[in-house]
PAFIBA-664992 format. One record per residue (C-alpha): residue number from 1; x, y, z. Coordinates in nm, 2 decimals. Layout:
BEGIN
r gupa: NUM&X: X&Y: Y&Z: Z
...
end
This chain:
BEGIN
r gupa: 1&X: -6.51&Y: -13.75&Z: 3.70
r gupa: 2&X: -6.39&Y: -13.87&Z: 3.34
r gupa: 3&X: -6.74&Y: -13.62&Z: 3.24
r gupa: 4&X: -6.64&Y: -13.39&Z: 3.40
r gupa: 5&X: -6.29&Y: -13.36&Z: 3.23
r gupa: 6&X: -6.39&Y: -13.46&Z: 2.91
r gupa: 7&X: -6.65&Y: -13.14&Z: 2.92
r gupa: 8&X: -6.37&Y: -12.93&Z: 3.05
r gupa: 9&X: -6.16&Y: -13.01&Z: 2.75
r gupa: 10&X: -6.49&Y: -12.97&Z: 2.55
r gupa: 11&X: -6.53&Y: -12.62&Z: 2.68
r gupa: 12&X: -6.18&Y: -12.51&Z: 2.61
r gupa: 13&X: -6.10&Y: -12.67&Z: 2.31
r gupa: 14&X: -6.46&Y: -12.49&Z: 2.14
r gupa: 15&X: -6.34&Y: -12.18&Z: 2.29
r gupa: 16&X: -5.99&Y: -12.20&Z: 2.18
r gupa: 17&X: -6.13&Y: -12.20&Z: 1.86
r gupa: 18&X: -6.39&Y: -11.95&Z: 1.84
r gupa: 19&X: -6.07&Y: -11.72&Z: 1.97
r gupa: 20&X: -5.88&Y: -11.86&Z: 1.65
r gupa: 21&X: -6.14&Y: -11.75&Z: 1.44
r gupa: 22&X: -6.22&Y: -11.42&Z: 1.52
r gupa: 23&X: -5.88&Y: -11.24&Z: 1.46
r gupa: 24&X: -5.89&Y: -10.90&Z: 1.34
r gupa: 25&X: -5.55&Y: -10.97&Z: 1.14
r gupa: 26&X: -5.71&Y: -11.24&Z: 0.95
r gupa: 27&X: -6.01&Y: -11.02&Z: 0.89
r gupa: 28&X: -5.81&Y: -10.76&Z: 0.75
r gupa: 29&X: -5.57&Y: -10.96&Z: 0.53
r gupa: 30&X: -5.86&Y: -11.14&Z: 0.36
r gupa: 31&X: -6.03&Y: -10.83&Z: 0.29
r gupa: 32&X: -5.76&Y: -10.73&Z: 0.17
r gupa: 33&X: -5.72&Y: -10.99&Z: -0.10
r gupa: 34&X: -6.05&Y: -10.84&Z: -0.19
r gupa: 35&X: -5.93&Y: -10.53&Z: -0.21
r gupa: 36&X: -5.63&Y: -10.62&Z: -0.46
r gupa: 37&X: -5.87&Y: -10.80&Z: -0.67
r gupa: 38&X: -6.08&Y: -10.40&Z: -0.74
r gupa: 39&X: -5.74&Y: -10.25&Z: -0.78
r gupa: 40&X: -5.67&Y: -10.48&Z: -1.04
r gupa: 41&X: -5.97&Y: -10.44&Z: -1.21
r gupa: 42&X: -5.92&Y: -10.05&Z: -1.15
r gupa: 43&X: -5.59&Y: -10.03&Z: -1.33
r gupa: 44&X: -5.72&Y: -10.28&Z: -1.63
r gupa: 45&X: -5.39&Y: -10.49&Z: -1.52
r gupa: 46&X: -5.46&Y: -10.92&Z: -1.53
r gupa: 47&X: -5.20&Y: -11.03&Z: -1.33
r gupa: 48&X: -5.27&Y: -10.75&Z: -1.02
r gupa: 49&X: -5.58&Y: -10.92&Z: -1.06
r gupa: 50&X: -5.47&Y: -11.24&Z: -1.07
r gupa: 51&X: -5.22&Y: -11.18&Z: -0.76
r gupa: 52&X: -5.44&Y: -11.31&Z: -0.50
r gupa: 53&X: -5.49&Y: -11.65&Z: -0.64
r gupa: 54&X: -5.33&Y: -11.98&Z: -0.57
r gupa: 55&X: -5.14&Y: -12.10&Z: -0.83
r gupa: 56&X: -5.43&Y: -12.38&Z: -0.87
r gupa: 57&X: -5.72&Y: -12.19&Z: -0.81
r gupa: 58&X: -6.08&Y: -12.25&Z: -0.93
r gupa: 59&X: -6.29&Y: -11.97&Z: -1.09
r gupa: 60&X: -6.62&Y: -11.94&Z: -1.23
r gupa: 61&X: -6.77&Y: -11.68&Z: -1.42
r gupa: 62&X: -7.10&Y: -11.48&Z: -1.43
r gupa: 63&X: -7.18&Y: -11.70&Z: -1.72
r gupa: 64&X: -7.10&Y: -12.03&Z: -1.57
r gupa: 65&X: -6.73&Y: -12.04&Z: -1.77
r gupa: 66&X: -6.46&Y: -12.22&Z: -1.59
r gupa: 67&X: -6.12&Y: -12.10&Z: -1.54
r gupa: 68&X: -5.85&Y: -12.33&Z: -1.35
r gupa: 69&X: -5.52&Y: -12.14&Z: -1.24
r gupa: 70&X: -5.38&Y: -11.80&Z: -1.16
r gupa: 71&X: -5.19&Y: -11.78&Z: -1.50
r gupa: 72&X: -5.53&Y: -11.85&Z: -1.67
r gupa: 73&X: -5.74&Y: -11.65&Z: -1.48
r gupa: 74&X: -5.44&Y: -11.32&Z: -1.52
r gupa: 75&X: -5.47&Y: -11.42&Z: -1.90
r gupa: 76&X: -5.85&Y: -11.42&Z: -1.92
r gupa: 77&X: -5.88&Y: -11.07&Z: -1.73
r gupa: 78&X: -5.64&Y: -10.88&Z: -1.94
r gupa: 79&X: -5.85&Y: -11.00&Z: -2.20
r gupa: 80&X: -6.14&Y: -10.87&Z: -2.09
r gupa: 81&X: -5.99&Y: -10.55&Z: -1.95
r gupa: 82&X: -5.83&Y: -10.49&Z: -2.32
r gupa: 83&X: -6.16&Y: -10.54&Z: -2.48
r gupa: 84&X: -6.51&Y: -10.50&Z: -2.39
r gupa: 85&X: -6.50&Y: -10.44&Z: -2.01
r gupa: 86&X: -6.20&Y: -10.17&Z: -2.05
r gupa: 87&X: -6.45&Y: -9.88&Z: -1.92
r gupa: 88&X: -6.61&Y: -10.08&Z: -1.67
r gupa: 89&X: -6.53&Y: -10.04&Z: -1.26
r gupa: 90&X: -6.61&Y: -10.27&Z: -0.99
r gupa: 91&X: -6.70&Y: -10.18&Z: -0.63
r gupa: 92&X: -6.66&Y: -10.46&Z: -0.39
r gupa: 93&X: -6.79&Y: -10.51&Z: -0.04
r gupa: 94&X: -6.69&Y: -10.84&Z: 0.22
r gupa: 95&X: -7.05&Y: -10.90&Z: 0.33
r gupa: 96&X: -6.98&Y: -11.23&Z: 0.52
r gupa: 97&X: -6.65&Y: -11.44&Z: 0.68
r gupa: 98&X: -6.68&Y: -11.77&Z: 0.78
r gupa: 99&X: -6.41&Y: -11.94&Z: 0.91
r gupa: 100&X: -6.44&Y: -12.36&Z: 0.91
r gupa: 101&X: -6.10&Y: -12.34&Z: 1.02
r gupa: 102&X: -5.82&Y: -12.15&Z: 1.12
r gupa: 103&X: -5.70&Y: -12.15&Z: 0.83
r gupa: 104&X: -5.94&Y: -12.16&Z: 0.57
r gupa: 105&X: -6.25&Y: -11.91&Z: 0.53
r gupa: 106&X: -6.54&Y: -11.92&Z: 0.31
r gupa: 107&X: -6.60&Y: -11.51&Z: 0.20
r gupa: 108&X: -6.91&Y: -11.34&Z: 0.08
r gupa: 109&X: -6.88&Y: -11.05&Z: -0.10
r gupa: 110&X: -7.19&Y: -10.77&Z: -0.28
r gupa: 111&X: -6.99&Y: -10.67&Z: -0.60
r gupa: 112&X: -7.11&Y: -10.40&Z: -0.83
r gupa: 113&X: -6.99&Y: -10.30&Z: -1.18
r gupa: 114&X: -7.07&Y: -9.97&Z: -1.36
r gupa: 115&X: -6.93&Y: -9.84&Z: -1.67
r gupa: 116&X: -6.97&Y: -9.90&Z: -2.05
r gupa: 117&X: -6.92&Y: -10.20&Z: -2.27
r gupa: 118&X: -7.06&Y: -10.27&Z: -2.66
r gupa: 119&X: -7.14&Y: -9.90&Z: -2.61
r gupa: 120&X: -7.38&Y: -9.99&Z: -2.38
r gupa: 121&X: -7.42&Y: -9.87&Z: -2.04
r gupa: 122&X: -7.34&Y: -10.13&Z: -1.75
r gupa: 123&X: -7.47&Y: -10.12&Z: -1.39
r gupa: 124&X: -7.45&Y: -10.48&Z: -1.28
r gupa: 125&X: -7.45&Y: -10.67&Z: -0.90
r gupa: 126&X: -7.32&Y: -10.99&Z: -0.83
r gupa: 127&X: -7.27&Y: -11.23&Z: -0.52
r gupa: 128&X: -6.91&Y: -11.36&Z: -0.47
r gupa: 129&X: -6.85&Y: -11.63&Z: -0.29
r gupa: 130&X: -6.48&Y: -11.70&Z: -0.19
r gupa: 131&X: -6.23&Y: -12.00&Z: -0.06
r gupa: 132&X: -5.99&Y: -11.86&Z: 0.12
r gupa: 133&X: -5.67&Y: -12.07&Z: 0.31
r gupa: 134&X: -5.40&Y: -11.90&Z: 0.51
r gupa: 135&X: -5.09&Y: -12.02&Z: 0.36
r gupa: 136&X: -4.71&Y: -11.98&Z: 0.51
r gupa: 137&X: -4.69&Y: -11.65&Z: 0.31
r gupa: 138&X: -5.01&Y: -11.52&Z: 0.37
r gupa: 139&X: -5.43&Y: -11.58&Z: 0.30
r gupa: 140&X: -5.47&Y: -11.69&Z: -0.08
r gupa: 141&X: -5.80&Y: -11.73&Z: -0.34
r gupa: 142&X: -5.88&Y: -12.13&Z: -0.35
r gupa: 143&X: -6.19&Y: -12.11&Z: -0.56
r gupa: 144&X: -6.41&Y: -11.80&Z: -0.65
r gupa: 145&X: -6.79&Y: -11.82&Z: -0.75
r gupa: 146&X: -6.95&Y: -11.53&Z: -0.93
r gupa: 147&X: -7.36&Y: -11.51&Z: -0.96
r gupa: 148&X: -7.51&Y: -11.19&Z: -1.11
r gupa: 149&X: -7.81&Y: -11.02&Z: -0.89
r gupa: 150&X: -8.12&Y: -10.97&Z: -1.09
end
C-alpha cells in the first residue's frame, strides 16, 4: 500500500512539474529578454543592452573575454557599439528552452551578425547559450556564453 502511494505522489509530483515548466508566459518573457538584448544592439545603446542582466551576471565573449556585472557588460557594449561594431546588426533566434526548474532555464539561441567593421564586411553566426532565473520582478540573464559558428 505504502508503493502504491508513494508512486501516486511520484506521478503527480513529476507531472506537477512538467505543467510548471511548460508555461507559455514563461516562454514568452524569456524570449523576450532575448528580444531586448537585439534592440539594444539595434539602437547602438549599452545599457538597453545591458537591461536584461542581473546585476551580477557572467558574460563571456566570442573571444573567450570575461565580463562580470550588468554595469560592466552596458560599459563594454557601448564601447563596442561606438567603435568598431557601430554598423553591425544582430538577428537572434531562441532555438532551445530548458527549464531545470521553475524558475530557472538554460536558453539556446542561433545569433547572426551582418554589417561592416575595420571596413570590412561582417556576416558572422554564433551559438548563445543562456542562464536564465525568474526573479520577483521578472525572468533575468545569470550567465551568457557566446561561441562563433564556423
Amino acid at each position: 500500500m505504502r508503493s502504491l502511494l508513494f508512486l501516486t505522489a511520484l506521478f503527480f509530483s513529476v507531472m506537477t512539474t512538467h505543467a510548471q515548466t511548460s508555461n507559455a508566459a514563461d516562454d514568452a518573457a524569456i524570449k523576450n529578454l532575448v528580444k531586448n538584448l537585439e534592440d539594444g544592439w539595434t539602437k547602438k545603446d549599452g545599457n538597453l543592452f545591458a537591461k536584461p542582466f542581473a546585476e551580477d551576471a557572467d558574460y563571456v565573449v566570442v573571444n573567450g573575454m570575461y565580463i562580470k556585472g550588468k554595469k560592466a557588460i552596458a560599459a563594454s557594449h557601448q564601447s563596442i557599439f561606438d567603435s568598431f561594431y557601430k554598423e553591425t546588426f544582430i538577428k537572434t533566434e531562441v532555438a532551445n528552452i530548458r527549464y531545470i526548474r521553475p524558475d530557472i532555464a538554460i536558453v539556446h539561441i542561433d545569433g547572426k551578425m551582418t554589417g561592416t567593421s575595420y571596413g570590412k564586411t561582417v556576416d558572422t553566426k554564433a551559438k548563445i547559450s543562456l542562464t536564465v532565473e525568474k526573479t520577483a520582478t521578472g525572468w533575468q540573464i545569470d550567465a551568457f556564453q557566446n561561441t562563433g559558428v564556423e
